[in-house]
VOTIVEX-53701 format. One record per atom (N, C-alpha, C): residue in one letter; x, y, z. Coordinates in steps of 0.1 Angstrom, whole numbers, padded with zeros to 4 digits, always signed. Example, Ala and Ser with C-alpha at 12.3 -4.5 7.8 and 13.67 -1.06 7.14 Angstrom:
2
A+0132-0057+0078;A+0123-0045+0078;A+0132-0033+0078;S+0128-0022+0071;S+0137-0011+0071;S+0129+0000+0079;
END
This chain:
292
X+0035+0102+0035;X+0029+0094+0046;X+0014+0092+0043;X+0009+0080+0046;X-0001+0074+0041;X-0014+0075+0060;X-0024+0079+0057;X-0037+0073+0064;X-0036+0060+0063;X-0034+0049+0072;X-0037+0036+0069;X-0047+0030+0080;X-0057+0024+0083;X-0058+0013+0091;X-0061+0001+0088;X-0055-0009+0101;X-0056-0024+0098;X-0068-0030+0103;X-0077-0038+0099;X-0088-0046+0105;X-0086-0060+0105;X-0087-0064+0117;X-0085-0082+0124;X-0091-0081+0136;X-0092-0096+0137;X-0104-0098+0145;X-0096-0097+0165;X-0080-0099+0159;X-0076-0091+0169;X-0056-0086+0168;X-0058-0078+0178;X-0046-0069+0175;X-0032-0079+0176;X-0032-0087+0181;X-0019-0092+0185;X-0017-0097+0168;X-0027-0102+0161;X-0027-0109+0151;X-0017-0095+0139;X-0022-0085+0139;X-0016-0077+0130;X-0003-0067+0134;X-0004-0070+0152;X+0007-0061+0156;X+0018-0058+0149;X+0027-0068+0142;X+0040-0065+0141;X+0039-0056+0125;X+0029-0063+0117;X+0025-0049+0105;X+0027-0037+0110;X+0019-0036+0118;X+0012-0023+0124;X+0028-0014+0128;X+0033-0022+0136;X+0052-0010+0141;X+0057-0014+0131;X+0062-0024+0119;X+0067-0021+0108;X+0064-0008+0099;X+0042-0007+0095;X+0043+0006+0089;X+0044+0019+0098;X+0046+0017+0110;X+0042+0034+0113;X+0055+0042+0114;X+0067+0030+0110;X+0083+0039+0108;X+0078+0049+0093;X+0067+0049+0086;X+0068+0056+0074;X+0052+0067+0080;X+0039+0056+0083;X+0031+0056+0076;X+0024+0062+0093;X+0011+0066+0094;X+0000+0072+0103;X-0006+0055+0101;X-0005+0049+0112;X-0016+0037+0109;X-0023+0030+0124;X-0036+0031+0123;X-0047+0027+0135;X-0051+0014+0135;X-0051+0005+0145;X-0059-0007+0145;X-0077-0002+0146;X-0080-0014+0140;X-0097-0015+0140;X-0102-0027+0139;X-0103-0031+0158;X-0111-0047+0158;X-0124-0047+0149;X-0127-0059+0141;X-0139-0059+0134;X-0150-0065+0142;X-0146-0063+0155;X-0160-0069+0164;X-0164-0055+0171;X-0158-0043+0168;X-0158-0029+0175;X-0171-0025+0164;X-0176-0012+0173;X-0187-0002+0164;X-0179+0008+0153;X-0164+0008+0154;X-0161+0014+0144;X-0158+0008+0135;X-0163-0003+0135;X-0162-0011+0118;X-0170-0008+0111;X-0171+0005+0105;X-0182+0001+0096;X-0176+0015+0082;X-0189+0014+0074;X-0181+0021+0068;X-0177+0033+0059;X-0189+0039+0069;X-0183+0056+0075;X-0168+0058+0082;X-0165+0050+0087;X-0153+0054+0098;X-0139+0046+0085;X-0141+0039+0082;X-0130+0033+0075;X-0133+0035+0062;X-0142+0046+0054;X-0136+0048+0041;X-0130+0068+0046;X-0126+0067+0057;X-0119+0080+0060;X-0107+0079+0061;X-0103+0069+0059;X-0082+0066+0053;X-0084+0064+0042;X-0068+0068+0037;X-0061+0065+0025;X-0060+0049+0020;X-0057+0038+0030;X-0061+0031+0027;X-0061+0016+0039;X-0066+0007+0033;X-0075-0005+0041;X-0067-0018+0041;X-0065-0016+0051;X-0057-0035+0051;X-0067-0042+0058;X-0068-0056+0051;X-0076-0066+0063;X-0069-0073+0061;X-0072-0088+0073;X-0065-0097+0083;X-0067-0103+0089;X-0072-0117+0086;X-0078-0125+0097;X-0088-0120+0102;X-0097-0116+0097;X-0113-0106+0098;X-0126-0121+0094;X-0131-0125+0105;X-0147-0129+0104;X-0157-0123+0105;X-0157-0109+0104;X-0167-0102+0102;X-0175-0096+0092;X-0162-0096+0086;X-0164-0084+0074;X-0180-0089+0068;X-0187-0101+0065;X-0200-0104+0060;X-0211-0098+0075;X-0208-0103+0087;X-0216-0102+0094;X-0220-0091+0095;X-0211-0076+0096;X-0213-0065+0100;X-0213-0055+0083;X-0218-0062+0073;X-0225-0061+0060;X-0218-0054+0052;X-0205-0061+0052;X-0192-0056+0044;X-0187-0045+0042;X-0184-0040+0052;X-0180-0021+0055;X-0166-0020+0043;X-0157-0030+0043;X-0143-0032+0036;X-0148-0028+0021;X-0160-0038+0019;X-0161-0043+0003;X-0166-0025-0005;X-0179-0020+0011;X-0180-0007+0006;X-0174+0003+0002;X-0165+0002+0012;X-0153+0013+0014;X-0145+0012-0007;X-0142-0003-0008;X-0137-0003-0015;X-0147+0004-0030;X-0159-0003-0032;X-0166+0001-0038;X-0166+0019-0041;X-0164+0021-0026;X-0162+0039-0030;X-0146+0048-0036;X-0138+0037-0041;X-0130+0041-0045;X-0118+0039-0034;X-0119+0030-0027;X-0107+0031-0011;X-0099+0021-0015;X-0086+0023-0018;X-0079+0008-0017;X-0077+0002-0005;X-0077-0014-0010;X-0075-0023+0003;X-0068-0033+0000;X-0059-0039+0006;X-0052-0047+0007;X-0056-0058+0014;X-0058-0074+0013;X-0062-0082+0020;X-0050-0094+0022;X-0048-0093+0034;X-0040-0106+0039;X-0043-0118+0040;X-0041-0131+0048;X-0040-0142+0043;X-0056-0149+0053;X-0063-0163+0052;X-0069-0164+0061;X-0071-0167+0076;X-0080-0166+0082;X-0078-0174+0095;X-0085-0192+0096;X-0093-0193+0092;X-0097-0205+0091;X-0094-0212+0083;X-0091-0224+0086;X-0088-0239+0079;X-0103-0243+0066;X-0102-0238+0054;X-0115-0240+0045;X-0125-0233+0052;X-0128-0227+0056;X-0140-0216+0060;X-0137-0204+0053;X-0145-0199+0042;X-0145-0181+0035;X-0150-0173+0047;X-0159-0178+0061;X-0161-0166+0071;X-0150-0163+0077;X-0139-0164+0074;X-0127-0163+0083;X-0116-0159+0076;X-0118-0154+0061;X-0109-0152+0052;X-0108-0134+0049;X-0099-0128+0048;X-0095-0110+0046;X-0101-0112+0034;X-0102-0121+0022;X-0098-0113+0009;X-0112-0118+0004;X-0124-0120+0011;X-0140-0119+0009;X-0143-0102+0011;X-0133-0092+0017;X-0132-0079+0012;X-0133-0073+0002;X-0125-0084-0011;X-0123-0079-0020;X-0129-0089-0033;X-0137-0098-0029;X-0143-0104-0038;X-0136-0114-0046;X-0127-0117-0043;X-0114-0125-0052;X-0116-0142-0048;X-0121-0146-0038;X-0120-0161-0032;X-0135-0165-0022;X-0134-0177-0029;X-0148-0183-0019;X-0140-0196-0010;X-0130-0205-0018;X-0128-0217-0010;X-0109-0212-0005;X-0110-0219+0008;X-0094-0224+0010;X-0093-0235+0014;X-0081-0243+0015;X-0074-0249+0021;X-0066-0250+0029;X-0059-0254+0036;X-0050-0252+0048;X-0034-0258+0046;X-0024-0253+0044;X-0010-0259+0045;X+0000-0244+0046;X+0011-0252+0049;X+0021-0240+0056;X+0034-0241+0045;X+0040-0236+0044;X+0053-0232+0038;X+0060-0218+0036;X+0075-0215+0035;X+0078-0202+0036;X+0086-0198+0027;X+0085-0201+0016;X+0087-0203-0002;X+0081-0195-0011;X+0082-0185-0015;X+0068-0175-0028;X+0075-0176-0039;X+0069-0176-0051;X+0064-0168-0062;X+0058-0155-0063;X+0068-0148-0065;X+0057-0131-0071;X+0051-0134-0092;X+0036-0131-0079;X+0030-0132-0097;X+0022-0120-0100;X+0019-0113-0112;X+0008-0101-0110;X+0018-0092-0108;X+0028-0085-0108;X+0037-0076-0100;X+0047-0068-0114;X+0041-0068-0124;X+0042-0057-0137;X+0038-0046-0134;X+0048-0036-0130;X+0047-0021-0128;X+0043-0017-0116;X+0042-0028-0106;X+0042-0028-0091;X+0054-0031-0083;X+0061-0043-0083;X+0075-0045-0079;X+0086-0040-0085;X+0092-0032-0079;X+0104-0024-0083;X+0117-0030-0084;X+0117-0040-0074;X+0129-0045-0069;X+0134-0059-0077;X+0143-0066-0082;X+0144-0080-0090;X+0150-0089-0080;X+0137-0094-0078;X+0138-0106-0068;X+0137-0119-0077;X+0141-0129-0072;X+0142-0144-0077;X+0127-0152-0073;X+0128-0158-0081;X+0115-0168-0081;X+0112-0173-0071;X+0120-0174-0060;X+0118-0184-0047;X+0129-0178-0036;X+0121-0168-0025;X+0127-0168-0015;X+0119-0166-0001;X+0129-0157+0008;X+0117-0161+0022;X+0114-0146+0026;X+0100-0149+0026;X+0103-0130+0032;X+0100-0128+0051;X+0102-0137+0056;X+0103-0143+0067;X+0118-0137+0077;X+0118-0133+0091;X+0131-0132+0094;X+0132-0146+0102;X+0125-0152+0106;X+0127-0170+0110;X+0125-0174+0100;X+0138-0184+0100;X+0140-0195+0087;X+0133-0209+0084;X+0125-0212+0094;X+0123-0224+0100;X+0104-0226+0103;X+0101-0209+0101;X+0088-0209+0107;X+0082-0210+0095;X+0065-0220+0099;X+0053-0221+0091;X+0046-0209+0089;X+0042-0210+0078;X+0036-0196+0073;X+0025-0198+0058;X+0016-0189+0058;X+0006-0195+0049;X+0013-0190+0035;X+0009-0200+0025;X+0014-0196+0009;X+0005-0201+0003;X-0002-0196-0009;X-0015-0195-0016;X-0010-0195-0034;X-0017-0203-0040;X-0017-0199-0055;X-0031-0198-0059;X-0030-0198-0072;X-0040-0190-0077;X-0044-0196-0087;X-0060-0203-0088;X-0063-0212-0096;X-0071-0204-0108;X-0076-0209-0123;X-0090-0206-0131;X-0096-0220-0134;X-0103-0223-0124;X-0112-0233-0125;X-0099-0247-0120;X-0095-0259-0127;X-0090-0267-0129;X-0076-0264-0127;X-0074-0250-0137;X-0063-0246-0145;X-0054-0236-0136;X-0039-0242-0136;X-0030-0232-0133;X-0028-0222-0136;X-0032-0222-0151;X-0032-0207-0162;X-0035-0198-0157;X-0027-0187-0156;X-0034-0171-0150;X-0038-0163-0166;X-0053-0167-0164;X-0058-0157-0170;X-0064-0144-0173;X-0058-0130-0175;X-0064-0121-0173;X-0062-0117-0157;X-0056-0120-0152;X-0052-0124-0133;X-0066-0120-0127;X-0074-0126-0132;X-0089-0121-0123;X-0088-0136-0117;X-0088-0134-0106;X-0087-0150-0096;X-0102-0154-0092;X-0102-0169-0097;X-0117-0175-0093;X-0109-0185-0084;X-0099-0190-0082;X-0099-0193-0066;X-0088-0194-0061;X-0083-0191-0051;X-0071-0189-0044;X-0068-0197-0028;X-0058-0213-0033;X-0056-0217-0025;X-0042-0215-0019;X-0040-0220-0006;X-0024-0226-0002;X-0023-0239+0000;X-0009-0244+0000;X-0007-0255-0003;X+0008-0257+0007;X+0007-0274+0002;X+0026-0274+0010;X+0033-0279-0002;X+0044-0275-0002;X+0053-0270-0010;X+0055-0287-0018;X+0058-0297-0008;X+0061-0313-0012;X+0048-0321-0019;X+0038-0311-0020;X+0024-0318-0022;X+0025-0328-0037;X+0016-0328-0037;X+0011-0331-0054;X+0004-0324-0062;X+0000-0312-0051;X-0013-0305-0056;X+0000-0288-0059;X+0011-0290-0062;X+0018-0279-0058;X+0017-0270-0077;X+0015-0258-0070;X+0010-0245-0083;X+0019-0237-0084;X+0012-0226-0090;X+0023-0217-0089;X+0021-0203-0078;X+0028-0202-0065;X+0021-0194-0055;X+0022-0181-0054;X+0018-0174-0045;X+0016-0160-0053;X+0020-0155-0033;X+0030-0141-0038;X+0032-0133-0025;X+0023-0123-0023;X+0017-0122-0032;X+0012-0109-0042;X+0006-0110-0054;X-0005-0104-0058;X-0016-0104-0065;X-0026-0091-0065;X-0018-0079-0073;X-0026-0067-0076;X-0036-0065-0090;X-0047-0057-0085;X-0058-0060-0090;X-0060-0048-0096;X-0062-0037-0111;X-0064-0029-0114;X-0078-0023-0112;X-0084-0012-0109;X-0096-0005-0112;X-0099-0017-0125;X-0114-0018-0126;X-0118-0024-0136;X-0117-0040-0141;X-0109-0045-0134;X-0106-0064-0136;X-0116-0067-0128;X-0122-0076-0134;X-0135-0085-0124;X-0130-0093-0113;X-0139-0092-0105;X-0135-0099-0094;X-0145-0115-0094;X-0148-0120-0082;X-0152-0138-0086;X-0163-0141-0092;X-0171-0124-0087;X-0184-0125-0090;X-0190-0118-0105;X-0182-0114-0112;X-0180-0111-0127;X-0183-0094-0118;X-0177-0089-0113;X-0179-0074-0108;X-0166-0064-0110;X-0165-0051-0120;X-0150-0049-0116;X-0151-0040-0101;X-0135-0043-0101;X-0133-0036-0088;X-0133-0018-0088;X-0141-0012-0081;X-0140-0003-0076;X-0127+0006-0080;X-0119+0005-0071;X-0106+0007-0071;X-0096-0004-0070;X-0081+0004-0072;X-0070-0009-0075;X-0071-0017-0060;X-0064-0025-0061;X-0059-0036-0048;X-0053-0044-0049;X-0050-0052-0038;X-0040-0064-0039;X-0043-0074-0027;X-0040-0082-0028;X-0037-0096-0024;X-0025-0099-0018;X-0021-0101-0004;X-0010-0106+0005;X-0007-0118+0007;X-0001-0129+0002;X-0003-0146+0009;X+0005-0143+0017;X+0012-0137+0025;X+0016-0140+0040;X+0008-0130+0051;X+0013-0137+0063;X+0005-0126+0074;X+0011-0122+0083;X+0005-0109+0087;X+0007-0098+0095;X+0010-0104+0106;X+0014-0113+0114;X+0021-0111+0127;X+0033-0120+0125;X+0042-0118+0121;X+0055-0125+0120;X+0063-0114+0108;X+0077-0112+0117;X+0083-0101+0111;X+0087-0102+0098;X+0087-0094+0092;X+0092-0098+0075;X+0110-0092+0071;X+0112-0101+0065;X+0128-0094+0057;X+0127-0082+0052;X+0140-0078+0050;X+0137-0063+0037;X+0131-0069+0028;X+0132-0080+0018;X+0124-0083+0008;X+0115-0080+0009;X+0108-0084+0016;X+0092-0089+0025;X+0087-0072+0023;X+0095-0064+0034;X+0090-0052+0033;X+0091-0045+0018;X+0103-0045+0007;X+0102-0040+0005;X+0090-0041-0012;X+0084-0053-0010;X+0074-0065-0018;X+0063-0050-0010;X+0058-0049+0004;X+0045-0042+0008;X+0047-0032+0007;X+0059-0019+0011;X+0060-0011+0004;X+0057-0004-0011;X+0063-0015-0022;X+0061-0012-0036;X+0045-0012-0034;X+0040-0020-0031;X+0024-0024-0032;X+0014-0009-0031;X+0017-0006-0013;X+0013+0004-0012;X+0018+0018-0020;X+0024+0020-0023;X+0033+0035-0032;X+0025+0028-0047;X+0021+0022-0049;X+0015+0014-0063;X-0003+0021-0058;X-0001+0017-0050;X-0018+0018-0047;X-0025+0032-0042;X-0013+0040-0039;X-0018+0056-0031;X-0008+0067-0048;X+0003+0060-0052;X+0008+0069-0062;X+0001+0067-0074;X-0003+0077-0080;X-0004+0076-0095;X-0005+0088-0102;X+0001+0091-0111;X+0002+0101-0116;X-0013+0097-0132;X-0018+0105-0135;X-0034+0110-0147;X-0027+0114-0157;X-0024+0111-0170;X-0020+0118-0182;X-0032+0116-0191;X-0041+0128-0196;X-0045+0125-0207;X-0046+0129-0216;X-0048+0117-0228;X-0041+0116-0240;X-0054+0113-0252;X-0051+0121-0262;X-0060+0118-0273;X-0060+0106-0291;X-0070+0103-0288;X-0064+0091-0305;X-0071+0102-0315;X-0063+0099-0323;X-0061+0110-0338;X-0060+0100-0347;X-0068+0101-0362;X-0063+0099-0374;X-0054+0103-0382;X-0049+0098-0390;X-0039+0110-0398;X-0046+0122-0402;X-0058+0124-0403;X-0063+0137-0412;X-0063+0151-0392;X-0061+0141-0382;X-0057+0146-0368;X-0073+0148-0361;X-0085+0142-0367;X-0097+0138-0365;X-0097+0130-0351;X-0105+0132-0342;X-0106+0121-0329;X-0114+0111-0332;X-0108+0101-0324;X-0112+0088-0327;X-0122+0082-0316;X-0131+0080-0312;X-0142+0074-0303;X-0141+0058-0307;X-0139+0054-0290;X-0141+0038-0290;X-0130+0033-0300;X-0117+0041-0294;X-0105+0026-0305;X-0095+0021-0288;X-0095+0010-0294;X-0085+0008-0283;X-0066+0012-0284;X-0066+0012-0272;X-0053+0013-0268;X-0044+0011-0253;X-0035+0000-0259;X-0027-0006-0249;X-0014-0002-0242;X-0016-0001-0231;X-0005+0005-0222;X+0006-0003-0216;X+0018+0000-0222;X+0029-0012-0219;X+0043-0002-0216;X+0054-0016-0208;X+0059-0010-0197;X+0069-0011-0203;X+0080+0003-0212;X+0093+0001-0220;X+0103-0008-0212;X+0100-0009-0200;X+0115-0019-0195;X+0112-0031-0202;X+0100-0037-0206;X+0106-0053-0204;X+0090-0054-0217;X+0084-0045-0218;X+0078-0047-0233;X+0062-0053-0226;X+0059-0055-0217;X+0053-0063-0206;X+0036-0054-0209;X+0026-0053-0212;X+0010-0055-0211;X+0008-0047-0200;X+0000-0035-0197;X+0000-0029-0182;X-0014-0025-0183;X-0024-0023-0194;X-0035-0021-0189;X-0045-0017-0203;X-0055-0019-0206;X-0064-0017-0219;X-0069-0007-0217;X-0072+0002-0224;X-0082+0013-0228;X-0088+0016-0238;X-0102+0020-0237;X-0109+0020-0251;X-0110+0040-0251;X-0112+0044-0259;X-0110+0058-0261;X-0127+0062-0259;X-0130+0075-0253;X-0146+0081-0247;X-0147+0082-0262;X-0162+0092-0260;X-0169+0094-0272;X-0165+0111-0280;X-0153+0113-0272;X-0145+0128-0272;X-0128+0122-0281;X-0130+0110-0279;X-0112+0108-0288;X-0104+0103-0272;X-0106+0111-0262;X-0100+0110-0252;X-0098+0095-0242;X-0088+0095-0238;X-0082+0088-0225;X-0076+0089-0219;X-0076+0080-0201;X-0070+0090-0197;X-0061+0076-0186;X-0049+0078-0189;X-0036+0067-0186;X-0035+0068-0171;X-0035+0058-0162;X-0030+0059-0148;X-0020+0051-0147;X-0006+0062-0147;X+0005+0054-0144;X+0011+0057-0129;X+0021+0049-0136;X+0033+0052-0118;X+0044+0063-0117;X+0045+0063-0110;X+0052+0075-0108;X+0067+0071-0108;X+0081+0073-0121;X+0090+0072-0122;X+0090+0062-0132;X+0084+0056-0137;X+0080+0047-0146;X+0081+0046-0156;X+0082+0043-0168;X+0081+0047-0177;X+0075+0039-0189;X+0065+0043-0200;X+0056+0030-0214;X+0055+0040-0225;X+0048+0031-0228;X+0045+0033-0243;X+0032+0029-0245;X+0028+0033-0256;X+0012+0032-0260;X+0012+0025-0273;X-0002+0019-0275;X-0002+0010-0289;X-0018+0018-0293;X-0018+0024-0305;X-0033+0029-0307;X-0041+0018-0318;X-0047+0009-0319;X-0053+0005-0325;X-0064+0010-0336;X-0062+0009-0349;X-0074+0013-0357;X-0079+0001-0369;X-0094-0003-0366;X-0098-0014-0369;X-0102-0012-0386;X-0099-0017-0398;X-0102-0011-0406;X-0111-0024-0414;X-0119-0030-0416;X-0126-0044-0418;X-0118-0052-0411;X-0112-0061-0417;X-0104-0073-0409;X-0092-0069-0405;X-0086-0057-0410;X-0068-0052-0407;X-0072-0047-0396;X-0058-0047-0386;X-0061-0044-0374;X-0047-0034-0377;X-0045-0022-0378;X-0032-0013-0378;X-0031-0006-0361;X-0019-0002-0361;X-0015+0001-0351;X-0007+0011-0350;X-0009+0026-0343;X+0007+0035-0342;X+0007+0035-0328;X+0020+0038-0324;X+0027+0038-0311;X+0030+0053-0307;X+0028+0052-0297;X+0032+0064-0289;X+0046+0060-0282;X+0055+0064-0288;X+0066+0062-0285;X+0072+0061-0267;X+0067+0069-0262;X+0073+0075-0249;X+0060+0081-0236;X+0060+0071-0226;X+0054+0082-0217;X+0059+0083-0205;X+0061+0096-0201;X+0069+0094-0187;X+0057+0098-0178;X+0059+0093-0165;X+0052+0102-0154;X+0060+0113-0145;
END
């Protein structure tokens, strides 16, 4: 069971989140026009959802702090039509511009070693079939290309457009990935394109569930690079990848001790790539196996 609370600028807007998590989870509302916004009081949970929040700049970004001090947060979709004062995910430094359009159609993108479950490219995480709902992709500059998944801008769109991308349910962020303003993040997080007041499918829940158990679990393994003579190695890198599907999960460069130190998931299971640079050859041994 998780510490959570939600911040929106009002309760009706998050309610149905709010009785969805507390079948698992301890979770408190927190209007962002209240004196407990700030962020002494909200870096005292486990973790931070925001939601249709215009405050978070005015009252000098208690969210962005919290996060900065290591708090994960999760940010939902916005409230204003192109206005960033009205948007959750100026919490987390990810988006300056939106747009405005509705549809109830996703793409899960970003969701390597977060989503547990094998969903299809296109479904509804909606329990009304029929209802408008916000859906968002995820631009680098011009370009559809996800690069690096550090998002420089995050719109939604309608599905029949011309302007149609590739949209995202979901978009988690490791410790360390820069966020819009070349900054890494604090700690991990994510990105919600739908919102908290309309009930979600099991999909739906079980898409926010993974997220959060992604964002409060992790299991610390640390691990040392060796030469063959069994010498530590300072500053080589090594890549953390996910045996099911062969998939990229995270870079590390080794301390000035040989040491590093792997944050995985819990039940999971990778493999390691150790890189050693030798003039222009780039060799590689594998760590065969890591469990958590």
């Amino acid at each position: 069971m998780a510490n959570i609370v939600i911040c929106s600028d009002e309760e009706d807007d998050v309610k149905v989140m709010i009785s969805a998590l507390r079948q698992e989870h301890q979770v408190v509302f927190c209007n962002t026009a209240s004196i407990d916004y700030n962020e002494n009081y909200l870096s005292t949970f486990d973790l931070i959802m925001d939601h249709r929040n215009s405050n978070e700049a005015k009252k000098g970004n208690p969210i962005k702090k919290s996060l900065d001090k290591g708090i994960p947060v999760i940010a939902g979709s916005p409230k204003y039509s192109g206005s960033a004062s009205g948007t959750a995910v100026n919490s987390l430094g990810i988006s300056k511009n939106f747009t405005y359009s509705s549809n109830d159609m996703y793409r899960i993108l970003n969701n390597t070693d977060v989503i547990s479950g094998s969903y299809q490219d296109d479904f509804s995480v909606y329990k009304t079939e029929n209802g408008s709902s916000s859906v968002f992709c995820m631009y680098h500059g011009d370009s559809s290309t996800i690069k690096n998944m550090t998002p420089i801008l995050v719109r939604n769109f309608f599905a029949g457009s011309s302007y149609r991308r590739l949209t995202v349910v979901c978009a988690t962020f490791q410790k360390g990935d820069l966020n819009l303003d070349g900054e890494p993040f604090a700690a991990d997080c994510a990105f919600l394109g739908f919102p908290f007041d309309v009930e979600l499918t099991n999909e739906g829940m079980n898409i926010l569930n993974d997220v959060i158990f992604w964002l409060l679990n992790k299991t610390y393994i640390t691990a040392k690079v060796k030469d063959q003579d069994g010498s530590l190695l300072s500053s080589h890198e090594v890549y953390l990848h996910s045996r099911k599907n062969g998939d990229l999960i995270a870079k590390y460069k080794s301390d000035e001790h040989g040491e590093i130190v792997f944050r995985i998931r819990h039940k999971f299971d990778y493999y390691a790539v150790a890189f050693y640079s030798n003039g222009s050859v780039k060799n590689a041994i594998a760590i065969d196996t890591i469990l958590a």
